[in-house]
C-alpha positions as CSV (number, residue, x, y, z in Angstrom):
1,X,-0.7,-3.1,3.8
2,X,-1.6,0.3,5.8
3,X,1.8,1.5,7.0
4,X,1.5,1.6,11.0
5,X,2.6,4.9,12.4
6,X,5.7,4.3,14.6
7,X,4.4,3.8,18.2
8,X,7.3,3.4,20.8
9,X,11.4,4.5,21.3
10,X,13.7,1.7,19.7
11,X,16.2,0.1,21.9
12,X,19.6,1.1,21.2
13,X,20.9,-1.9,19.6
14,X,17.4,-2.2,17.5
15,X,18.3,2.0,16.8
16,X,21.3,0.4,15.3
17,X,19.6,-1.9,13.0
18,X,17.4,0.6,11.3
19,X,19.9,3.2,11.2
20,X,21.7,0.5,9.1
21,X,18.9,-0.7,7.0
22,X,18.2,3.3,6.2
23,X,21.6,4.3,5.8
24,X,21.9,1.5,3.0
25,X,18.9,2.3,1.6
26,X,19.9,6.1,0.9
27,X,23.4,4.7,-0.3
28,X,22.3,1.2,-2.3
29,X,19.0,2.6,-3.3
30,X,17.3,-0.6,-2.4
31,X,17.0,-2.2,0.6
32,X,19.8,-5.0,2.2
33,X,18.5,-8.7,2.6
34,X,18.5,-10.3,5.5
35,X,22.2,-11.8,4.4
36,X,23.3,-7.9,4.5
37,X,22.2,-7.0,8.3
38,X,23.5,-10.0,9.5
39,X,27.3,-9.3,8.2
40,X,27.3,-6.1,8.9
41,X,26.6,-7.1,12.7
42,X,28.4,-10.3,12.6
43,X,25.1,-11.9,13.8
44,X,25.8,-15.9,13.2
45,X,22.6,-16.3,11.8
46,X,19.6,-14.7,10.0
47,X,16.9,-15.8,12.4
48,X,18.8,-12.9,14.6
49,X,17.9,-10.5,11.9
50,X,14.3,-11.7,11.7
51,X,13.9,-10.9,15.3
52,X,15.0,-7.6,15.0
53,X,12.9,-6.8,11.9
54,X,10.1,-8.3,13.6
55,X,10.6,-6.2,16.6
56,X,10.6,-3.1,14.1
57,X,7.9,-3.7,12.2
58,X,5.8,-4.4,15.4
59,X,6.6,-1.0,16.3
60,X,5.9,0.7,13.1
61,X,9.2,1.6,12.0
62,X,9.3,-1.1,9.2
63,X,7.0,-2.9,6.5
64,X,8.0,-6.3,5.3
65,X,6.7,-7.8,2.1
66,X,8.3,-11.4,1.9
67,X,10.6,-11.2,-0.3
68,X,14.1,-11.4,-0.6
69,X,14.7,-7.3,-0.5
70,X,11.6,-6.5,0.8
71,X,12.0,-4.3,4.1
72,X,10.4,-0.5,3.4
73,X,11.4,1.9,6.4
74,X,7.7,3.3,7.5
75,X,8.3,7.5,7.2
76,X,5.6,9.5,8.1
77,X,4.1,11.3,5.8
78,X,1.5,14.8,5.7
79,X,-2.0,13.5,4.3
80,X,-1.7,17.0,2.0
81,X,1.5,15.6,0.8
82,X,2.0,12.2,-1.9
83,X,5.2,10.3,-1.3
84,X,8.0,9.9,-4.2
85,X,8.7,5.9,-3.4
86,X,11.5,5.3,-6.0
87,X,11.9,5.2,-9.9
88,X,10.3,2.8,-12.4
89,X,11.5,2.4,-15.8
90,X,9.6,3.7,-19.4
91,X,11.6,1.3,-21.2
92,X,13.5,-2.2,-20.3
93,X,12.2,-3.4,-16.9
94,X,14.5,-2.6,-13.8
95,X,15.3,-3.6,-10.6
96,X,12.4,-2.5,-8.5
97,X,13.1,0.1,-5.9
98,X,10.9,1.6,-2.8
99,X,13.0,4.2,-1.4
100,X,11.3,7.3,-0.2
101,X,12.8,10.2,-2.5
102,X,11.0,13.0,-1.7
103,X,7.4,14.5,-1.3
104,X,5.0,16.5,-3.1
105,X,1.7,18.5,-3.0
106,X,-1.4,16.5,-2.6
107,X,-2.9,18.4,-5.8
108,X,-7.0,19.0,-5.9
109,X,-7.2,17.1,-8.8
110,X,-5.6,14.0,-7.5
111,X,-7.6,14.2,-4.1
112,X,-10.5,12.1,-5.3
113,X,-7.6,9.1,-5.6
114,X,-6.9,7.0,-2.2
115,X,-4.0,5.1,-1.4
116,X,-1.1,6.7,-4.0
117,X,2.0,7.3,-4.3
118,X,4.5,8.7,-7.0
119,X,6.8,7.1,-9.1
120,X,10.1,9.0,-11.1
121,X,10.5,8.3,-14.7
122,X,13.3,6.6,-16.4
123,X,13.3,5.5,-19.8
124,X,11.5,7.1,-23.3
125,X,9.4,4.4,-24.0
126,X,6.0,6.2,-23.0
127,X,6.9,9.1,-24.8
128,X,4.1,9.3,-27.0
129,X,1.5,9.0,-24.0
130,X,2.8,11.9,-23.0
131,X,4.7,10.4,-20.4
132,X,8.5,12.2,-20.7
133,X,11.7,11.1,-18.6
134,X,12.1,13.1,-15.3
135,X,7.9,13.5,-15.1
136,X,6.5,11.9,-11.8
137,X,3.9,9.3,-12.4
138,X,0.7,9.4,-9.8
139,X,0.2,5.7,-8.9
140,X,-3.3,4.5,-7.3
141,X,-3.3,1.2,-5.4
142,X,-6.2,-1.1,-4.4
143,X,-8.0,-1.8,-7.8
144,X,-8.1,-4.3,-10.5
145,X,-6.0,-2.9,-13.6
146,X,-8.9,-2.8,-17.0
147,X,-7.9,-3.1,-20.8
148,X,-5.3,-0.6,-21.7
149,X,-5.2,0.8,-18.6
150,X,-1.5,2.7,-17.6
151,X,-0.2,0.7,-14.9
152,X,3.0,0.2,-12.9
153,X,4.0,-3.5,-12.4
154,X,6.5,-5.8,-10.7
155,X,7.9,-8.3,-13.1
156,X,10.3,-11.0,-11.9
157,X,11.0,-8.0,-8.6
158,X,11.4,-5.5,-12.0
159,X,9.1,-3.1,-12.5
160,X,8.2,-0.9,-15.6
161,X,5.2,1.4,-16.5
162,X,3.3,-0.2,-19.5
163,X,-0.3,-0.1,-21.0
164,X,-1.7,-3.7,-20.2
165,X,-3.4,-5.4,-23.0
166,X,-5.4,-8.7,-21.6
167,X,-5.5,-11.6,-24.4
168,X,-8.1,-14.2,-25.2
169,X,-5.6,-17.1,-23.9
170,X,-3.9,-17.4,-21.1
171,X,-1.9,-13.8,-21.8
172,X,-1.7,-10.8,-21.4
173,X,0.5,-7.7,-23.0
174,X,2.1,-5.1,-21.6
175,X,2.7,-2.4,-24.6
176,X,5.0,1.0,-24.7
177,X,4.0,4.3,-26.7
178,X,7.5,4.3,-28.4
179,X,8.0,2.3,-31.8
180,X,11.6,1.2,-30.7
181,X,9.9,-1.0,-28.0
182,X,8.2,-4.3,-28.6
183,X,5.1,-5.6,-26.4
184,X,6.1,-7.9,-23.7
185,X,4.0,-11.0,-23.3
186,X,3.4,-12.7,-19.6
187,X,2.1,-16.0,-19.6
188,X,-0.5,-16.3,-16.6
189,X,0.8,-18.3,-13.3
190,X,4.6,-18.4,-14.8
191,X,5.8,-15.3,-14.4
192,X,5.3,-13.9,-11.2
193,X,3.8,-10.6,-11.1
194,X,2.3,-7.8,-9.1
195,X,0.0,-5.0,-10.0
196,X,1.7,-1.7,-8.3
197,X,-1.0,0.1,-9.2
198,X,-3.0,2.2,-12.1
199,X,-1.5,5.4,-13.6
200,X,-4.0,8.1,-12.2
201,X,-1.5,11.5,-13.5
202,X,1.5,13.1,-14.5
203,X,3.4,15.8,-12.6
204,X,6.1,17.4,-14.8
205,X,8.7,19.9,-13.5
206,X,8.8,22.7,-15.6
């Protein structure tokens, strides 16, 4: 979903809601459910917190993606400029994270890809792609992963950076490029999953 630039002043009470919702984001480093907001404003129910994310989201401060932890906080962002939206694991999956960390250059040779963000590196088990821990991984959304492609995915809300193998069953694979880590095998329509996106570059900090 395009992120909708925020479009009018926030009432002071919904101010207070996403000051919350960013304030634990910065602190938790994932966003609150809906179980979160309402404790912390001693609403006495959730449908109360719905109406105030719906109220943010229709005015572009917000995205919501359904699930359980799924509230992004919309920041604006320079087109010459790619956003840093969390960290994904090189290794075991982890909890999946979309916190805003930072920005960097829109470089010339990553201008010809649409739609992308960046991703920090955790975890050695890309190493020998070339993929170290620290490195910022260019992510490009909106297209159907190929064989062996790079690609960042949600598994069970966990996401990891794997190469996806597809299988002549009902399978697929998702392998490392570190020995010390086995493939992971996804059985179609039982695991939920969610492409992220395809690994487009590497931006190392030297």
């Amino acid at each position: 979903m395009q992120k909708k630039a925020p479009s009018s002043r926030l009432t002071p009470k919904q101010n207070k809601v996403y000051e919350f919702i960013s304030q634990f984001l910065d602190t938790q480093q994932y966003p609150p459910t809906y179980a979160d907001i309402a404790n912390a404003f001693n609403f006495k129910s959730e449908g109360t917190v719905r109406t105030y994310l719906e109220q943010l989201e229709q005015k572009g401060y917000i995205n919501r993606s359904g699930k359980a932890r799924g509230i992004q906080l919309n920041r604006p962002f320079s087109q010459s400029q790619i956003p840093i939206l969390g960290e994904i694991a090189a290794g075991i999956p982890q909890l999946a994270s979309e916190t805003p960390m930072g920005y960097i250059e829109n470089l010339p040779s990553l201008q010809q890809h649409p739609k992308k963000f960046g991703l920090k590196i955790k975890g050695d088990s890309m190493i020998n792609a070339g993929i170290l821990p620290g490195d910022i991984a260019i992510i490009q959304q909106g297209q159907s992963p190929k064989n062996n492609d790079t690609i960042a995915i949600l598994i069970d809300d966990e996401a990891t950076l794997k190469r996806i193998q597809f299988n002549t069953d009902e399978t697929f694979s998702l392998h490392s490029e570190n020995p010390k880590y086995s493939p992971i095998t996804i059985q179609k329509n039982q695991v939920q999953t969610q492409c992220l996106g395809i690994l487009k570059g590497i931006i190392r900090s030297l």
